[in-house]
C-alpha positions in Angstrom: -147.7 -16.7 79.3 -150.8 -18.7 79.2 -153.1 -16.9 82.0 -156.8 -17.4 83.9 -159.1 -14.9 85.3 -159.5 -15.2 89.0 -161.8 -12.4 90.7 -161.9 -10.6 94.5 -163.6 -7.7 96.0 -161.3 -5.5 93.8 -162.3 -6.8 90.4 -160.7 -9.5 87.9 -157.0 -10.1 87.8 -154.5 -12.6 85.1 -152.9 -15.0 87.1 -150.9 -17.3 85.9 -152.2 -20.7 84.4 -149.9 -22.9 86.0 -149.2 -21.2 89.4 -151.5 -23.0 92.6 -151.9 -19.6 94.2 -154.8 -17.3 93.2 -155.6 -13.7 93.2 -155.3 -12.9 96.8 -151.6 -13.6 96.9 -150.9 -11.8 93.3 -151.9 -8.7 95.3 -150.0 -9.6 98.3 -147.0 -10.0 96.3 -147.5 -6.8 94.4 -148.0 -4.8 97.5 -145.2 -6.1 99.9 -142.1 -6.3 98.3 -140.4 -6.1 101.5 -137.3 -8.3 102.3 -137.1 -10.7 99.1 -137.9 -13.8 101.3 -140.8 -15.6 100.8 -142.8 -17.9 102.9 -140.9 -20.7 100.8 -137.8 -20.0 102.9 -139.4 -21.4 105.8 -140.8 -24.9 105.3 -141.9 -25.3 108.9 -144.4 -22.8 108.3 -146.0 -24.0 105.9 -145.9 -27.7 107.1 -147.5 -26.2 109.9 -150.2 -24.0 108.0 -150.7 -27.6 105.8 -151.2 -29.4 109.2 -153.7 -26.6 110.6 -155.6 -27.2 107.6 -156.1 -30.9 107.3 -157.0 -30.8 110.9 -159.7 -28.4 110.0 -160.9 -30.2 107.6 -161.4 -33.3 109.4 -163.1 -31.7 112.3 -165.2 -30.3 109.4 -165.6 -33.6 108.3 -166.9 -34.9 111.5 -169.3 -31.8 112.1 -170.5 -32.9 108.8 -170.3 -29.2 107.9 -167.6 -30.4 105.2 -168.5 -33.2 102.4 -166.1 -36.6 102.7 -164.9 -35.8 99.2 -163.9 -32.4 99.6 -162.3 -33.0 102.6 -160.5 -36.2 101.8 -159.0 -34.0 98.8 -157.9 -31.4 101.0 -156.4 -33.8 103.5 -154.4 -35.3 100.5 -153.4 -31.4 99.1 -152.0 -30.8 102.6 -150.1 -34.1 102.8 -148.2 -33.2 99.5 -147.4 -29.9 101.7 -146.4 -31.6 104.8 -144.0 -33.7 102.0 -142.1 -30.9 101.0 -144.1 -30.6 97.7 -145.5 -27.2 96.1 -143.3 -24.9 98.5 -142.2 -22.9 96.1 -145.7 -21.6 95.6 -145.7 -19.9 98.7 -144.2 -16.3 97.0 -145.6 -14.1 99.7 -143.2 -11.9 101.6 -142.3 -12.9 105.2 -143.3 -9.5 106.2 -146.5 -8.4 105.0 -149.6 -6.1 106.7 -152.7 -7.7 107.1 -151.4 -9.6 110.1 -150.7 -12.5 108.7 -153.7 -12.6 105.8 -151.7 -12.8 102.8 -149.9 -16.0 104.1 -152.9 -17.7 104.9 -154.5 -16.9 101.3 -151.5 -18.1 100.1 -152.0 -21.3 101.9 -155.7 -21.4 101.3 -155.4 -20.8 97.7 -152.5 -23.1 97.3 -154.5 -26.3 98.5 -157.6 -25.6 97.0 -156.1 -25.3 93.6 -154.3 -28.8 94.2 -157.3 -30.8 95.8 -159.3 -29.1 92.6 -156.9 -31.2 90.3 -156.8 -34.2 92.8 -160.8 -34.0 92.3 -160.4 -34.4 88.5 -160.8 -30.4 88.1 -158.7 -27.2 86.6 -157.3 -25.0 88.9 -159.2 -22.1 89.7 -162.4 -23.9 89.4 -163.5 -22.5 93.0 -167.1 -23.0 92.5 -166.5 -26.7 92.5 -163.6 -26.5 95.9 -163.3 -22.5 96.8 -159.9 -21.4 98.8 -162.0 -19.4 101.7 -165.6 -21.6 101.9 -163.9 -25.2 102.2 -160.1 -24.6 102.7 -160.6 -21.7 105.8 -163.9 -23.0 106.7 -164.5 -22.5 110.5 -161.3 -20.5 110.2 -159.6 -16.9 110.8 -156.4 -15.8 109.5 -156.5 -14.9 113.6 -156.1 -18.2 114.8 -154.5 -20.0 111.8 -151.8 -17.6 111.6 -150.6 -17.1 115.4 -151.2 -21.3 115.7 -148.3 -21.9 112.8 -146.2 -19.8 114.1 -146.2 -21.4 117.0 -146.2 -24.9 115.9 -143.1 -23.7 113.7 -141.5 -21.7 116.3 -141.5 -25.4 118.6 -139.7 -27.4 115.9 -137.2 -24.5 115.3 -136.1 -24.5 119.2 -136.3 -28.0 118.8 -133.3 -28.2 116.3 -131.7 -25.6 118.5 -131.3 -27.2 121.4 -129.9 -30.3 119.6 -127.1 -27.9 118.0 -126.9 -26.7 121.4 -126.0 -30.3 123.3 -123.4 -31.0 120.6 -122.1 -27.6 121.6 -122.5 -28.4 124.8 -120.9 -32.0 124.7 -117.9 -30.4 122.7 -117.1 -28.3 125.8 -117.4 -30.8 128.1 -115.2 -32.9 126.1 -112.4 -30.6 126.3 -112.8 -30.0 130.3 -112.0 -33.9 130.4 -108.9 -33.4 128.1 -108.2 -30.6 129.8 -108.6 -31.1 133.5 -105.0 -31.4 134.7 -103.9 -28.1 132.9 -102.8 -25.6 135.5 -103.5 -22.4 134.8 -104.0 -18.5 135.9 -107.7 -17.8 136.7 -108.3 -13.8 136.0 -110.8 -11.3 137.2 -110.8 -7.8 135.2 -108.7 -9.2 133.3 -105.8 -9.3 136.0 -104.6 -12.3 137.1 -106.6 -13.8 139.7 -106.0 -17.4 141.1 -105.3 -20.5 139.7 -107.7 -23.0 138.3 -107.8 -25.7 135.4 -108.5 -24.9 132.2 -110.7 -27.7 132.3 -112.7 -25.8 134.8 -112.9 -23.2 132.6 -114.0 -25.0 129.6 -116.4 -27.2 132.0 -118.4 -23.3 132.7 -119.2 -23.2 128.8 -120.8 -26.5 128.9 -122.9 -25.8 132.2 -123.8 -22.4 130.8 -125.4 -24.1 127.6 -126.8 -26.7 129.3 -129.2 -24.2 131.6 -129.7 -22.6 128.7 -131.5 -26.1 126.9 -133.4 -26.1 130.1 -134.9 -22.7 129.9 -135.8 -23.2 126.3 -137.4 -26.3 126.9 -139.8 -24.0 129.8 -140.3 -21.5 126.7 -140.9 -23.7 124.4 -143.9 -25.1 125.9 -145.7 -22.2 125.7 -146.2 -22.3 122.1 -148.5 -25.6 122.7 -151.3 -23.9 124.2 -153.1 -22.6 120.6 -155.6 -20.3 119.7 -157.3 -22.6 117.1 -161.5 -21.9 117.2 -161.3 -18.4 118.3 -161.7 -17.3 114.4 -161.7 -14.0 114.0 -161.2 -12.1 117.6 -161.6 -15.3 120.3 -165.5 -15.5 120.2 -165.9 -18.2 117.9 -168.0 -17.0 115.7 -168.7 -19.1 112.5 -167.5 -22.1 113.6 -169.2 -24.9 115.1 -169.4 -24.9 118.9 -167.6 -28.5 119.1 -164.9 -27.3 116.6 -162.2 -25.8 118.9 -162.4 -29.1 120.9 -162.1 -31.1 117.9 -159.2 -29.4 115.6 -157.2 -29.3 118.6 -157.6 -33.0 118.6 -156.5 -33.5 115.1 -153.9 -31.5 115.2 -152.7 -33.3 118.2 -152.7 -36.3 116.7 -151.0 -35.1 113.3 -147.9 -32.9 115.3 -147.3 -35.6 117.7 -147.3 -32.6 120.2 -149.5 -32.3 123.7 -151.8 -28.8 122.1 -153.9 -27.4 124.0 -156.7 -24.8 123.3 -156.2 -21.6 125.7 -158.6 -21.5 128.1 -159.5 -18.0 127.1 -159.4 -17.3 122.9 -160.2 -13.6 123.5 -157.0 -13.0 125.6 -155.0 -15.6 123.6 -155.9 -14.2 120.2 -154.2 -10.5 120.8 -151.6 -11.8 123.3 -148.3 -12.1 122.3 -146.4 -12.7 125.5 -145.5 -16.0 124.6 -143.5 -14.9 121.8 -142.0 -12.0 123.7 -140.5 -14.7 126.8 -139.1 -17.1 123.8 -137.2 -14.5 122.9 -136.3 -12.9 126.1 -134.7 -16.7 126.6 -133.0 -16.7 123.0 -131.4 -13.3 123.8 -130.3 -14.7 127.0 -128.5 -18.1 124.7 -127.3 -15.3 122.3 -125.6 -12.9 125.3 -124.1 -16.1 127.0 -122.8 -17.2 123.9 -121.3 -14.7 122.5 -119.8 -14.0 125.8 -118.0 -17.6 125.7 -116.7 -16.6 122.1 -115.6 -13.3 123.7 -113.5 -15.6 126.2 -112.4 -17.7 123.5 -111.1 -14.6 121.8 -109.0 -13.3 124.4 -107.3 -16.6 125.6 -106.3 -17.5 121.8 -104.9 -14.0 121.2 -101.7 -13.3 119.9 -99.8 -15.7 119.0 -96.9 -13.8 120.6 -97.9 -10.5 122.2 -101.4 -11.7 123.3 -102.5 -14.1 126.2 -102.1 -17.0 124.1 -103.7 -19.8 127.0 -105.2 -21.6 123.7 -105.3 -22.3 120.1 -108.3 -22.2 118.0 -108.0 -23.7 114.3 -106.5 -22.1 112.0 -109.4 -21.8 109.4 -108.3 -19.0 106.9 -106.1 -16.4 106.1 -106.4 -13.5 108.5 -105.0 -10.8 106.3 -104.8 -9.5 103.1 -101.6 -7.4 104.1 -100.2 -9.1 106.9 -98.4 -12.7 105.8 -99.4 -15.5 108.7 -102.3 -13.5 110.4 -104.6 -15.9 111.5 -107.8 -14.5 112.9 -110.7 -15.6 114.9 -113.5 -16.0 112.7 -115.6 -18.5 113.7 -116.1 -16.6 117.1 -116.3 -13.4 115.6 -119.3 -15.1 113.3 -121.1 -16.0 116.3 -120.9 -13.0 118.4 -122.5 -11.1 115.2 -125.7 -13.6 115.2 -125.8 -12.6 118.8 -125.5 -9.1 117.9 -128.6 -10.3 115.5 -130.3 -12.1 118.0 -130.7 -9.0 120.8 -131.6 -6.5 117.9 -134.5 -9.1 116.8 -135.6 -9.3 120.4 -136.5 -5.6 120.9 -138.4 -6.0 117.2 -140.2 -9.0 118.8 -140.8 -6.5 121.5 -142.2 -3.9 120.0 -144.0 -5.4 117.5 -145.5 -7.5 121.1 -146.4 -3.8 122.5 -148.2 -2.4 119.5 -151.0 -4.7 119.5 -154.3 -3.1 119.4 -157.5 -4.1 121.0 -158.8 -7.4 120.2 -155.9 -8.5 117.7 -152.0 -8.0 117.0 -151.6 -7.3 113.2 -147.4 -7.0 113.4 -146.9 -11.2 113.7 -145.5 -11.3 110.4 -142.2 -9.3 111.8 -142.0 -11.0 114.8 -142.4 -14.2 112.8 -139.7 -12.7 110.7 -137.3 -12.1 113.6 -138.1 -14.7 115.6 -137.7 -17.7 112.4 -134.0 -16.0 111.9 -133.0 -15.9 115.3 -133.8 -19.8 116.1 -132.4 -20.5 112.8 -129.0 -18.5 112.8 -128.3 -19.3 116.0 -128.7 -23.2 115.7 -126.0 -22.4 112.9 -124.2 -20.8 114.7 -124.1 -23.4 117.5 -123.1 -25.7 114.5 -120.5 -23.7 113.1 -118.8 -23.1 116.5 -118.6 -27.0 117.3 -117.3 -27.9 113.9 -115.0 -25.1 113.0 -113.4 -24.3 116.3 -114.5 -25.9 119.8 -113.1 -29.5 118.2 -110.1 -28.2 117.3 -108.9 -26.0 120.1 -105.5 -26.9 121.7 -103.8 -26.0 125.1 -100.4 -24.2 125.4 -99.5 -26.4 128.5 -96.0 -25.2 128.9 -97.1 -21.4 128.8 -100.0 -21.7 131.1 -97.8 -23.3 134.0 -95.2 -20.8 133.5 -98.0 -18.2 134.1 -98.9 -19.9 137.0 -95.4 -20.1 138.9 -94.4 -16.7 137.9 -98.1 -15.3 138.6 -98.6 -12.9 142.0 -102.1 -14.1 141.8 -100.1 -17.1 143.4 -100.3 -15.7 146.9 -103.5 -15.8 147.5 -102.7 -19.7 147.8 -101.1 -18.6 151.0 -103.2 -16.9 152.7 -104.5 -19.3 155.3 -100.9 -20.0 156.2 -99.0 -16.3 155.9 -101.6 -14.3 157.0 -103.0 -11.8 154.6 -100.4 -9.0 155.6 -96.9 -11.2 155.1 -99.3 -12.4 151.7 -99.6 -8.7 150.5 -95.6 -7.5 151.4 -94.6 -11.0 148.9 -97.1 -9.4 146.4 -96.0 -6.3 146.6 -92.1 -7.2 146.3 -92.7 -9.8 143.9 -94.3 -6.8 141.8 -91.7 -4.7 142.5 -88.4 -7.1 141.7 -90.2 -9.3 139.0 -89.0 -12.1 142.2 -91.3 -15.1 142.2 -94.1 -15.4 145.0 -91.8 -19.0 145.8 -88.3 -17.6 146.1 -89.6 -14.6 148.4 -91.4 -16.7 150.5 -89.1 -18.7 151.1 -86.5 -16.2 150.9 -88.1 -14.4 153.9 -88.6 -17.5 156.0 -92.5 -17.7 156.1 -92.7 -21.3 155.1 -90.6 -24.2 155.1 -89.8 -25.8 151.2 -91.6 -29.0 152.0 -94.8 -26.9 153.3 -94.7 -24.3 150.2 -94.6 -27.5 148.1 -97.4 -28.7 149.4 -99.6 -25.8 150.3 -98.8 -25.2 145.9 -100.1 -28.6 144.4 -102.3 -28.0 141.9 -105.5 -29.9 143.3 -104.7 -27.3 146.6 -104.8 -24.4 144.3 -108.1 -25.6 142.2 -110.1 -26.7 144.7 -111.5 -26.1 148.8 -108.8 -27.4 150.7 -107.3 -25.8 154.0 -103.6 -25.8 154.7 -102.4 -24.1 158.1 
């Protein structure tokens, strides 16, 4: 393999000819061999890291601390990035130590060596374009690193909460198809009162939609950026105009309102903003899985279960049992939940054991945090398409449940009194007798009133009978 000599405060090492990254990432991918994922896996990063650098550049440019030509060719490296181009040169594990270095080398070497050859040079010719003096000027792997994650992090939630309103519009579809099937309501899982299963399908929608809003509230927190605080918030190296200016650029390139925090010292070792994002994506995980928990328990059976619904049959259940169908698009979903709360106390603790002026641990809770946005939007995905779509109503069932249902009686209330209710209960229980036949068998209500006083918008909704 046809090599070159590239050099760092360790000594000389062979990299390969035709690779774009450089020394510093050999190293980091000789001394993390962590989780077999690379950088590559997550293009938002490094369109982010590519759009962090051509922003520095041109504020570099307009210091005139950076020459036009250089700079144009590192704008035009970064652009290729921001294409999709050259990913697969990013071969640094996710999780690395360092806090983030070896990513940013990656980065740094990875554009050099490209705007080298758009400048009519050989890679690793640093003296003529160098990875750390043009590519990182004005720059600390402390502000460049915690600002793409961020900036990746906002277009991750992004995509979520789209998967999330498709979700969310599935739901509410059914509730419309659904809203004049009676059926029994159930609390600890007893029977409870009546209600529509359109009701009941209308609460998953409403409980995704607050969810959208509340990541929409943490999601705007990863605007405000660290970018100019260099190496521990004070600035140091760069220009005293820079901060203002890169923010600016970047601005401009993202599309997004950034703003620079007001204090870089507190906002280069604070992670808080990290921990609420994924305090809120626990809280979409919890509430998620505890819809598929619901979805579970209404479609079980077929025969000896509750059976209310039917979700679509999407493989074979067993490979003992002939005609088992399971549910295993809601069992997928409640293990990314599973996923998501155990990646929210690494977020956590990672969060915690900053030290001092800087937290070195964001490569794991860029780790966690990338997966959870990302398996959950699939998740949200898989669930509309593979189940929520498909899901039919056992109509006949469900009112059968509700005429032969105790829960029934509590209908009655306003117009028995709460003692005759419980002695109907309790003989109904006893006898198997339906809460209809005893009440009218014991005289408390005329037919015409019972009728009435059981109509299903009187049993789903306020209304007083006396």
């Amino acid at each position: 393999m046809s090599t070159r000599i590239e050099h760092d405060l360790l000594g000389d090492r062979a990299v390969p000819a035709d690779a774009y990254w450089g020394v510093h990432t050999l190293r980091a991918v000789e001394n993390f061999p962590i989780t077999g994922q690379t950088i590559a896996s997550y293009g938002d990063l490094i369109i982010a890291l590519a759009q962090i650098k051509k922003a520095a550049a041109q504020a570099n440019r307009d210091l005139g601390l950076l020459d036009a030509r250089r700079a144009q060719a590192i704008v035009d490296a970064c652009d290729e990035l921001v294409d999709g181009k050259l990913h697969e040169q990013f071969v640094v594990d996710v999780i690395q130590g360092g806090a983030g270095t070896s990513t940013n080398m990656n980065a740094n070497e990875v554009i050099a060596n490209r705007a080298l050859e758009l400048m009519g040079h050989a890679r690793g010719e640093y003296d003529k374009l160098h990875p750390n003096e043009h590519v990182n000027m004005s720059q600390s792997t402390n502000d460049v690193y915690p600002t793409a994650l961020r900036l990746a992090t906002y277009w991750g939630v992004l995509r979520l909460q789209r998967t999330m309103f498709v979700l969310r519009e599935a739901f509410a579809a059914k509730a419309e198809e659904f809203k004049n099937v009676l059926k029994m309501g159930r609390t600890q899982l007893q029977d409870a009162v009546p209600m529509t299963l359109g009701q009941e399908f209308q609460t998953y929608a409403v409980m995704l939609g607050e969810d959208e809003q509340r990541l929409s509230e943490a999601r705007a927190l990863m605007l405000e950026i660290n970018l100019g605080a260099t190496a521990i918030g004070t600035g140091i190296t760069a220009h005293p105009d820079y901060a203002r200016l890169v923010c600016l650029h970047l601005s401009e390139l993202t599309g997004l309102k950034l703003m620079t925090a007001p204090n870089l010292i507190e906002a280069t070792q604070d992670c808080g903003a990290f921990v609420q994002l994924s305090g809120v994506l626990k809280r979409v995980a919890v509430k998620l899985s505890k819809t598929c928990n619901d979805l579970r328990l209404l479609s079980s059976g077929p025969r000896a279960g509750i059976g209310d619904i039917n979700l679509p049959a999407r493989q074979a259940g067993s490979s003992i049992m002939p005609g088992k169908v399971n549910p295993v698009i809601p069992e997928v979903v409640n293990q990314v939940a599973f996923e998501v709360i155990g990646n929210d106390m690494t977020i956590t603790m990672a969060a915690e054991g900053g030290q001092l002026q800087l937290n070195a641990f964001e490569p794991v809770i860029a780790y966690s945090m990338f997966r959870s946005v990302r398996h959950l939007a699939n998740a949200c995905s898989t669930l509309t398409e593979h189940c929520v779509k498909g899901i039919t109503a056992n109509e006949a069932k469900l009112r059968a449940d509700v005429l032969n249902s105790i829960g029934l009686v509590t209908a009655l209330n306003p117009i028995i009194g709460y003692a005759a209710a419980t002695a109907v209960a309790a003989e109904a229980h006893a006898t198997g007798g339906s809460v209809y036949d005893i009440v009218l068998e014991r005289g408390l209500m005329q037919r015409a009133q019972l009728d009435e006083a059981l109509q299903p918008e009187a049993l789903t909704q306020p209304r007083w009978l006396s």
